[in-house]
C-alpha positions as a Markdown table, in Angstrom:
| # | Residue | x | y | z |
|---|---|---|---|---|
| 1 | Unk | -4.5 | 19.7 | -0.3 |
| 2 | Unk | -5.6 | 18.6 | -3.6 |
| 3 | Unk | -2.3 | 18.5 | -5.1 |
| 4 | Unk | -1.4 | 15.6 | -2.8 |
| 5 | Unk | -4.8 | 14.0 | -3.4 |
| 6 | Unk | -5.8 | 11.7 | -6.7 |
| 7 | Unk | -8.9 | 11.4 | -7.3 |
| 8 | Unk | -11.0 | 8.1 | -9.4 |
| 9 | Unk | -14.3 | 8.7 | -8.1 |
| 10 | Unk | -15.9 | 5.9 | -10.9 |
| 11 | Unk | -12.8 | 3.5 | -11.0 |
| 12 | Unk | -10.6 | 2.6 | -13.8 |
| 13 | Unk | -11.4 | 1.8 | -17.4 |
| 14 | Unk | -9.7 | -1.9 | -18.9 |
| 15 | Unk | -6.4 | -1.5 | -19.5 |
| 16 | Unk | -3.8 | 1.0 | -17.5 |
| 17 | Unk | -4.1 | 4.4 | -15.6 |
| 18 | Unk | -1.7 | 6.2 | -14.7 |
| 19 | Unk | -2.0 | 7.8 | -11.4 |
| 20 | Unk | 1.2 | 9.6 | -10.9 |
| 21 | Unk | 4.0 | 10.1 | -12.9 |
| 22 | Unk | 7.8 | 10.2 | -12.1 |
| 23 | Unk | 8.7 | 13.8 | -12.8 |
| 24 | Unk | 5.1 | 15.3 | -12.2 |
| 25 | Unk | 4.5 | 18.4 | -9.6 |
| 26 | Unk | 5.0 | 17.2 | -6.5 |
| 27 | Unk | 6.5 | 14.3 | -7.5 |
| 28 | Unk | 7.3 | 11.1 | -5.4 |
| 29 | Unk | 9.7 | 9.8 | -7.5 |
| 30 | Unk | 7.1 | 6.6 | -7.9 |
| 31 | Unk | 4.9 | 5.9 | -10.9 |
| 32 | Unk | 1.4 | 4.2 | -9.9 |
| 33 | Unk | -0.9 | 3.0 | -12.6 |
| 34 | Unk | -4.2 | 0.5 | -12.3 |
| 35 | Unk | -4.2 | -1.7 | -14.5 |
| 36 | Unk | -7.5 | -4.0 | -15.2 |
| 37 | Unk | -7.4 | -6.9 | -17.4 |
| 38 | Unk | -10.9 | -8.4 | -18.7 |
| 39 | Unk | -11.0 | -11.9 | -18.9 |
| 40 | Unk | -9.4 | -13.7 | -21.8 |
| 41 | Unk | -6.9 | -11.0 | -22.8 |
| 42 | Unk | -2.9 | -11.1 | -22.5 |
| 43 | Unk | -0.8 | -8.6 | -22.0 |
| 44 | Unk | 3.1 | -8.4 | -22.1 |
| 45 | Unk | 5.2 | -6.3 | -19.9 |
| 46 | Unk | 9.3 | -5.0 | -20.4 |
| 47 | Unk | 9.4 | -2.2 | -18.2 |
| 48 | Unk | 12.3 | -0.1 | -18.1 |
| 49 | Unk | 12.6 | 0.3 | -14.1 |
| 50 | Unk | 11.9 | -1.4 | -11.3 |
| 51 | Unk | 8.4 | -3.0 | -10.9 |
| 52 | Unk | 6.2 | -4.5 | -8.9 |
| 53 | Unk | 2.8 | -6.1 | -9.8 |
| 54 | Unk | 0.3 | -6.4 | -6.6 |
| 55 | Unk | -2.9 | -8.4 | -7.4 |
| 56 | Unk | -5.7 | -6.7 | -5.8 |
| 57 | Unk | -8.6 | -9.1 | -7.3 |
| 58 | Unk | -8.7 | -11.8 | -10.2 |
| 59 | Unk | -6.9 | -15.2 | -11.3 |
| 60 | Unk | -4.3 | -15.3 | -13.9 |
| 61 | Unk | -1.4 | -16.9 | -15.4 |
| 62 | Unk | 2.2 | -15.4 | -15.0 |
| 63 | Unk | 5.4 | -15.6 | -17.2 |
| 64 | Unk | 8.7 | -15.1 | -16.3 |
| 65 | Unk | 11.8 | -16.2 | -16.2 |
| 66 | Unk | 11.2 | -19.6 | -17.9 |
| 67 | Unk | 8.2 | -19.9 | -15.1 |
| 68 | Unk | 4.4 | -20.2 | -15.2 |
| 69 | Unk | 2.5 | -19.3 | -11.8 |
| 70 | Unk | -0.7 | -19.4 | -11.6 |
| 71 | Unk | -2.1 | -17.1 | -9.0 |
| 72 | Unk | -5.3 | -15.6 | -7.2 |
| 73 | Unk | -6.9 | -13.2 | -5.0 |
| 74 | Unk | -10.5 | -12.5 | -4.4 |
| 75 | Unk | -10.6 | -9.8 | -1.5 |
| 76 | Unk | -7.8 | -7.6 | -0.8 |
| 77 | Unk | -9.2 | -7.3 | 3.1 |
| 78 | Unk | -9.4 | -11.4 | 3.6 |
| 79 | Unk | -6.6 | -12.4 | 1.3 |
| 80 | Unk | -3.0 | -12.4 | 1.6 |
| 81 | Unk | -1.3 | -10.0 | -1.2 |
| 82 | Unk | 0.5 | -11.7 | -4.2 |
| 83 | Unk | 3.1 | -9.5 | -5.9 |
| 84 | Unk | 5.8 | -9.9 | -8.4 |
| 85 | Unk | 9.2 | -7.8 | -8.4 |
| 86 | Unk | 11.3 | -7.5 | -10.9 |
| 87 | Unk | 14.3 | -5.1 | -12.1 |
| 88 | Unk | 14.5 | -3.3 | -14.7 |
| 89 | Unk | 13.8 | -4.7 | -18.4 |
| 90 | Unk | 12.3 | -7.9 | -17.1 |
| 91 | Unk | 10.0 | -9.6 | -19.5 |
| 92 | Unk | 6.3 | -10.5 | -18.0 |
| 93 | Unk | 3.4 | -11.8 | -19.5 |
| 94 | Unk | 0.1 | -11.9 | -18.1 |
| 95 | Unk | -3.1 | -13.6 | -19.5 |
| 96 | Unk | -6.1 | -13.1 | -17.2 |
| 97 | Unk | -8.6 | -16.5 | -16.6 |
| 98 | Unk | -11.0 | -13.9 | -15.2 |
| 99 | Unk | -11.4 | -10.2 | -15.1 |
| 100 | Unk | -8.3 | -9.0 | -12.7 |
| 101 | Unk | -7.1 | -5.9 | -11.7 |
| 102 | Unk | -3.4 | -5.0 | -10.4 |
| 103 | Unk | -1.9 | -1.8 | -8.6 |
| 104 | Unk | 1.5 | -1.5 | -10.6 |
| 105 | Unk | 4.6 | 0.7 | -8.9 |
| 106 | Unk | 7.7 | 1.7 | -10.7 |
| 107 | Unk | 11.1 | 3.3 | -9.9 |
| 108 | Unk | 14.3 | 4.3 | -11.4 |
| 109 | Unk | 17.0 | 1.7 | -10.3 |
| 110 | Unk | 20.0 | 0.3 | -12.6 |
| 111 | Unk | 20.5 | -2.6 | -10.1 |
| 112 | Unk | 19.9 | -6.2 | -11.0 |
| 113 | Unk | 18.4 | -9.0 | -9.2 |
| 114 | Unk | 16.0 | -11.4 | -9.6 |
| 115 | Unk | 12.4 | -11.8 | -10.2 |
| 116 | Unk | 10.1 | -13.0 | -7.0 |
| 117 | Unk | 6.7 | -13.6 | -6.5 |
| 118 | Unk | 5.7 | -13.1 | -3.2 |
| 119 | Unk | 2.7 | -14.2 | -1.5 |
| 120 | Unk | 1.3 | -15.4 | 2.0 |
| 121 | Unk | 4.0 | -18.0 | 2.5 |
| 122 | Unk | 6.5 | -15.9 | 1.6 |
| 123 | Unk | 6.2 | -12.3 | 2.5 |
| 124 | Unk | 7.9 | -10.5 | 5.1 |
| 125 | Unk | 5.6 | -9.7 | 7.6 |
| 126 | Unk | 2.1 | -10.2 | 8.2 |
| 127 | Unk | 1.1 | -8.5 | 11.7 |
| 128 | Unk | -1.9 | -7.6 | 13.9 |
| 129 | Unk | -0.6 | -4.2 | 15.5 |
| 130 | Unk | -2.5 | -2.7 | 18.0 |
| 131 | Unk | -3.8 | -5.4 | 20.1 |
| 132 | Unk | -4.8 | -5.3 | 23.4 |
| 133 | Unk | -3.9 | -1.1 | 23.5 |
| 134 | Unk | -6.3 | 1.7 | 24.1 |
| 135 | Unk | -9.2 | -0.8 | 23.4 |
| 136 | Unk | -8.2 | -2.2 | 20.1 |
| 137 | Unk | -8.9 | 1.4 | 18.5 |
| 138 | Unk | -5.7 | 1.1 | 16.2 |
| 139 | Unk | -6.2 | -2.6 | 15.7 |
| 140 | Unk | -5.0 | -3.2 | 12.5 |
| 141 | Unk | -3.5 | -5.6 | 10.0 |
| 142 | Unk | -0.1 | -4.5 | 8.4 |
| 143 | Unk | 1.2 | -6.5 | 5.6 |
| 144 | Unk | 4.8 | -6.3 | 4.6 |
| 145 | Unk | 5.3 | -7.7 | 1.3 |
| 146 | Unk | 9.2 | -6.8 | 0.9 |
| 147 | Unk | 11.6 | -4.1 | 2.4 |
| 148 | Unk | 15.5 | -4.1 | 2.0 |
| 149 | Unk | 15.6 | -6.9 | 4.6 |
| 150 | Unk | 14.7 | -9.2 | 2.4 |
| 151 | Unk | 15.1 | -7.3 | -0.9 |
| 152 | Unk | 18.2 | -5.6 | -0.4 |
| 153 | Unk | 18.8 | -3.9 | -4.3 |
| 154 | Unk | 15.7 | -2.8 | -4.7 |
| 155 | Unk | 14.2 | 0.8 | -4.5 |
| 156 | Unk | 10.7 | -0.3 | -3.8 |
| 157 | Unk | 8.6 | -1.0 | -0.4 |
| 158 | Unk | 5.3 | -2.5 | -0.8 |
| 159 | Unk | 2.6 | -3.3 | 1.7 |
| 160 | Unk | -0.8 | -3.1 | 2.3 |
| 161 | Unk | -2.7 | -2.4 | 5.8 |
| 162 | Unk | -6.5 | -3.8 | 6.4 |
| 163 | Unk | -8.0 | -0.7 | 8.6 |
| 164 | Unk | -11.0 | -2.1 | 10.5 |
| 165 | Unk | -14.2 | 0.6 | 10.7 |
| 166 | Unk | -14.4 | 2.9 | 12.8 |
| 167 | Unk | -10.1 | 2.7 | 14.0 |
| 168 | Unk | -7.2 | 4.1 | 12.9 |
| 169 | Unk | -3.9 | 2.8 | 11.5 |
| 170 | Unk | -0.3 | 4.6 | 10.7 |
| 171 | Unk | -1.0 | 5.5 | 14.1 |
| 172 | Unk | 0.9 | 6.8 | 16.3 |
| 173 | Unk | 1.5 | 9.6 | 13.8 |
| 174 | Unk | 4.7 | 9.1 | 12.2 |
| 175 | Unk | 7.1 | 10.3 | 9.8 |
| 176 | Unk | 9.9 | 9.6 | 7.1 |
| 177 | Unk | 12.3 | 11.2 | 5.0 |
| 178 | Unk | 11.2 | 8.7 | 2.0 |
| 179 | Unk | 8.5 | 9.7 | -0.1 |
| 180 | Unk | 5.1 | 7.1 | 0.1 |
| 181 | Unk | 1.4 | 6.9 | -2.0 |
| 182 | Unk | -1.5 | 5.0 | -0.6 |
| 183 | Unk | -4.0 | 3.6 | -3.0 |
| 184 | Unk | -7.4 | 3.2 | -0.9 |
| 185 | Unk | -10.0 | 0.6 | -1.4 |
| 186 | Unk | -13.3 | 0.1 | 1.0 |
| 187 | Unk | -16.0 | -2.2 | 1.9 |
| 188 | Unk | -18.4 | -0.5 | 0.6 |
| 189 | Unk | -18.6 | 1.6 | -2.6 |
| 190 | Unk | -19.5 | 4.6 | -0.4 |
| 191 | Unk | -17.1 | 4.2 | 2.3 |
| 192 | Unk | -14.5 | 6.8 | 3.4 |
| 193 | Unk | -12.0 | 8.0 | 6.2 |
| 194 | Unk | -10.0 | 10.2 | 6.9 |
| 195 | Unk | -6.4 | 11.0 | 6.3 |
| 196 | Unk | -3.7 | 13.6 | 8.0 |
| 197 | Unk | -1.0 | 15.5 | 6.2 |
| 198 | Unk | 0.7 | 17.4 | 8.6 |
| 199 | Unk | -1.7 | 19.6 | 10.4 |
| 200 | Unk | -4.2 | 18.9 | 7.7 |
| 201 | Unk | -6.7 | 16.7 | 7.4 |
| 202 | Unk | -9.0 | 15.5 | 4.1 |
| 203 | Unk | -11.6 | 12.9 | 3.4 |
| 204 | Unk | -10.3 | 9.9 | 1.3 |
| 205 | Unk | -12.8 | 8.0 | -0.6 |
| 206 | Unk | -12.8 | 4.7 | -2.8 |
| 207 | Unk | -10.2 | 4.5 | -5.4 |
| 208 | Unk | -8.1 | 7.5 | -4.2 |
| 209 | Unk | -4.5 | 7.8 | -4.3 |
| 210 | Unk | -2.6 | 10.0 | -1.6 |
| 211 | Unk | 1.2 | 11.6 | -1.8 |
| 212 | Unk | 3.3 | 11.5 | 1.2 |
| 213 | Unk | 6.1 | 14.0 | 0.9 |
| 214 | Unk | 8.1 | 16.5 | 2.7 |
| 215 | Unk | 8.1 | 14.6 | 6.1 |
| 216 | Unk | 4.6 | 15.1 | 6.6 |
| 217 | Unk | 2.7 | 13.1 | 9.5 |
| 218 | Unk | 0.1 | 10.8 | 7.9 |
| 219 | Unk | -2.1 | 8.8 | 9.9 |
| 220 | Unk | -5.2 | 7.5 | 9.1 |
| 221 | Unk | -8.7 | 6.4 | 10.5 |
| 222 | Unk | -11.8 | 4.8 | 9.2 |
| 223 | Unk | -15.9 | 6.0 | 9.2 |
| 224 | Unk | -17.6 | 3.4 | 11.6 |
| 225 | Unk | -19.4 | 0.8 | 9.4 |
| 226 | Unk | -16.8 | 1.3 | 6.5 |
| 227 | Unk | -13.3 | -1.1 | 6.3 |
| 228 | Unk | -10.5 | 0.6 | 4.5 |
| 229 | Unk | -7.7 | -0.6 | 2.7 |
| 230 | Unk | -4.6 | 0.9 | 1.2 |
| 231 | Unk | -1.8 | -0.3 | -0.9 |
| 232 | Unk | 1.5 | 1.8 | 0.5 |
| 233 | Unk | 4.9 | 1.9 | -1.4 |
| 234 | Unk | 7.6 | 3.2 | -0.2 |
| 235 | Unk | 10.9 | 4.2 | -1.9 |
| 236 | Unk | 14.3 | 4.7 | -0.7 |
| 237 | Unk | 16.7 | 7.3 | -1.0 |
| 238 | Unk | 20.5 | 7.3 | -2.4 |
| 239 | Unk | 21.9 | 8.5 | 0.5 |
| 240 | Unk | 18.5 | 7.1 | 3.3 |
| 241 | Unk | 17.6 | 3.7 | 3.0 |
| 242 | Unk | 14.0 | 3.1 | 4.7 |
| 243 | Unk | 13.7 | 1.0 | 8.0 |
| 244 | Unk | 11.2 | 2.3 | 10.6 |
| 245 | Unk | 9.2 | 5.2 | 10.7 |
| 246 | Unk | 9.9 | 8.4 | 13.1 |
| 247 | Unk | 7.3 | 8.4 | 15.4 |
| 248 | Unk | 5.9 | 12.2 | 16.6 |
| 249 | Unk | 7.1 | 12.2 | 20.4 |
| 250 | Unk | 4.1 | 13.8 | 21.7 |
| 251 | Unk | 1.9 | 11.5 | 20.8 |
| 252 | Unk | 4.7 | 8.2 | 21.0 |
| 253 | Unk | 3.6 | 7.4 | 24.2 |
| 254 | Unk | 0.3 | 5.5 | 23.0 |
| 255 | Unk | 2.2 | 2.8 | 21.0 |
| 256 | Unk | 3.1 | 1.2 | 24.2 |
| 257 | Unk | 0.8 | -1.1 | 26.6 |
| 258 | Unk | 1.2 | 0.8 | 29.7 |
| 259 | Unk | -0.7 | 3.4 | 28.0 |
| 260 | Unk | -3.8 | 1.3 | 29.2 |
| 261 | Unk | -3.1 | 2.7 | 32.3 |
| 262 | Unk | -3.1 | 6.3 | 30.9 |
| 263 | Unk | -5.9 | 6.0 | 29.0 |
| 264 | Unk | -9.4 | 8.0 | 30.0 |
| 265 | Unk | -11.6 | 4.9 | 31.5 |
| 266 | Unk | -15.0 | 7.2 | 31.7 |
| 267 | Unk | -16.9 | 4.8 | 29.0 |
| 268 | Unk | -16.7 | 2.1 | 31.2 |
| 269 | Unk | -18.2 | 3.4 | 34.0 |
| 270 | Unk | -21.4 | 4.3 | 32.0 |
């Protein structure tokens, strides 16, 4: 499964790395790049598609439009996310007040709107899903930064989900006709999970990047000890616009709260 698999097993370098590539083998139609700014430098940005610029660590200043933001982040697991989305050839400048680091996604898209920054007080959703079913063990937090509910030209969805150890998340396993990446991040340098394509399952460790195509099934689930985190992005199809996931029937039944009453109890008569 390696060709859906990206691997960056000592991190990224300063400056950008490109992770995947519209046009590549196996292509999502996405282009994902790291890039880390140490502190003190500026950089300027006119990209020719779609963007969007998610913060995973670091304060900086932002340029745009006539604006200046400042803005911060210092854990991607206890933080809310701060992105900016813009259209295509959108000037941005970025001078970083300490070392930061951004996940940047791209897409082809000729329509125009304007530029947002989104963060906690603004984003579309920011849920705890799973409570309170089949003993929290899909507890997680799901973080929807902007969909075509609120961003209605654009071809991007970004979000983020917080998986707690030892739980799963994109659970029950679902499915979409868009393609998707998620870019991982964990607690611990060491930490890993686990992540189904299909039928298939492979280990997913810090800094990895995974490719979501052909309608595959992909949830996910943590080591015990280890929190995982994942930047997903989303994008949308001429003719298929994303709006909920397909969830695999078999298995739909354990979204629900009456499946408490399903559930094997055995562990708690021990």
């Amino acid at each position: 499964m390696s060709e859906f698999l990206v691997h960056h097993p000592d991190g990224f370098n300063p400056g950008r790395t490109m992770i995947t590539r519209i046009g590549e083998p196996h292509d999502t139609g996405i282009e994902l790049s790291v890039f880390k700014m140490p502190r003190g430098n500026k950089e300027h940005f006119n990209s020719t598609r779609e963007a969007a610029y998610l913060l995973l660590h670091g304060e900086c200043m932002l340029y745009f439009d006539d604006k200046i933001c400042q803005i911060a982040r210092a854990s991607v697991f206890d933080d809310d996310p701060v992105v900016l989305h813009s259209a295509a050839h959108h000037r941005l400048t970025i001078t970083a007040i300490t070392d930061c680091e951004f996940v940047i996604a791209e897409v082809e898209n000729t329509e125009k709107f304007s530029t947002q920054l989104f963060d906690g007080k603004n984003l579309l959703e920011n849920e705890k899903r799973g409570k309170g079913i089949l003993n929290d063990t899909a507890y997680r937090i799901v973080r929807t930064v902007f969909d075509a509910r609120n961003r209605p030209k654009a071809k991007l969805v970004i979000g983020e989900v917080v998986n707690a150890p030892g739980c799963w998340s994109s659970y029950p396993p679902h499915h979409h006709l868009q393609p998707e990446i998620y870019h991982y991040r964990f607690t611990e340098p060491q930490g890993y999970g686990h992540a189904e394509c299909g039928d298939d399952v492979f280990k997913v460790r810090q800094y990895d990047t995974y490719k979501i195509l052909n309608q595959r099934d992909h949830s996910q689930t943590a080591a015990p000890g280890y929190g995982m985190y994942y930047v997903w992005v989303l994008r949308h199809l001429d003719n298929a616009i994303y709006t909920a996931p397909e969830f695999t029937e078999e298995h739909s039944w354990t979204k629900n709260l009456d499946a408490n009453s399903r559930v094997w109890k055995g562990f708690n008569k021990l």
